[in-house]
N, C-alpha and C positions, 0 to 999 in steps of 0.2 A: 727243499723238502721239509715239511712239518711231520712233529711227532706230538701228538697228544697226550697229557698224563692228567690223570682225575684226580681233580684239588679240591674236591666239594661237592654240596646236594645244595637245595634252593631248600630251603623251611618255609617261607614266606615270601608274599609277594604282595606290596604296596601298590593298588592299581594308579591312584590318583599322584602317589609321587614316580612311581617308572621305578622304585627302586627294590628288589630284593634282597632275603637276608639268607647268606649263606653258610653255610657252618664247613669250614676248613676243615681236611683231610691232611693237608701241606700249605705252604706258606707261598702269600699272595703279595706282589709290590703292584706299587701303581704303575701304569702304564706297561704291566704285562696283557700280551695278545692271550686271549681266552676264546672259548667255544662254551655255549650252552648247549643241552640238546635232551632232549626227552621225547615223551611218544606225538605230542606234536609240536614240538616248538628245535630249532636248528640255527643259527647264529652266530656269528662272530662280533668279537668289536676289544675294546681296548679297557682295560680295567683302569679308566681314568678317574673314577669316583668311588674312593673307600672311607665309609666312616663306621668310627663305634662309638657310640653313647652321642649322636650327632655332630660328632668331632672327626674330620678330615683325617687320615694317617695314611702317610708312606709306602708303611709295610705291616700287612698281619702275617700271625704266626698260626703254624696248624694246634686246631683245639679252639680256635678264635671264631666267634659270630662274629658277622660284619653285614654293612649294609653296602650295597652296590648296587650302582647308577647303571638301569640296564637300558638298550637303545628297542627294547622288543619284549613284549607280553612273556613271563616266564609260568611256572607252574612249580607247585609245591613238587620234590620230588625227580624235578629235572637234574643232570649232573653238570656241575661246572669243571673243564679239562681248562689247565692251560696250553698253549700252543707254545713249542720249544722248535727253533731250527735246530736242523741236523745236517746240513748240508757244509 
């Protein structure tokens, strides 16, 4: 069982690189399970691409823009949840 919890908005979206930029609510590592989702866009995938100032890292902090390698069309606006088991 997953529980979602809202770590972000999208502010922007890079169509020709796939990458949007998210502005942190809560803090994000790499290879955390995520959800997008807005009025039309719904997605999952793996926060395997985070950079800031074009620079790779780890782990952002909430309060942090970052850019993030999305696998699908996002939209200004959409929320980013990460996905937490609960089970």
């Amino acid at each position: 069982m997953m529980k979602e919890k809202k770590i972000g908005m999208i502010t922007h979206y890079f169509t020709h690189l796939g990458v949007a930029v998210v502005k942190l609510e809560d803090d994000l590592s790499r290879d955390d399970e995520i959800m997008i989702r807005g009025k039309t866009t719904s997605f999952r995938q793996m926060a395997s691409s985070i950079q800031i100032d074009k620079k790779s890292i780890e782990y952002a902090k909430a309060g942090q823009s970052v850019g993030l390698k999305v696998v699908d069309r996002v939209r200004e606006g959409d929320f980013v949840y990460k996905l937490i088991d609960i089970t």
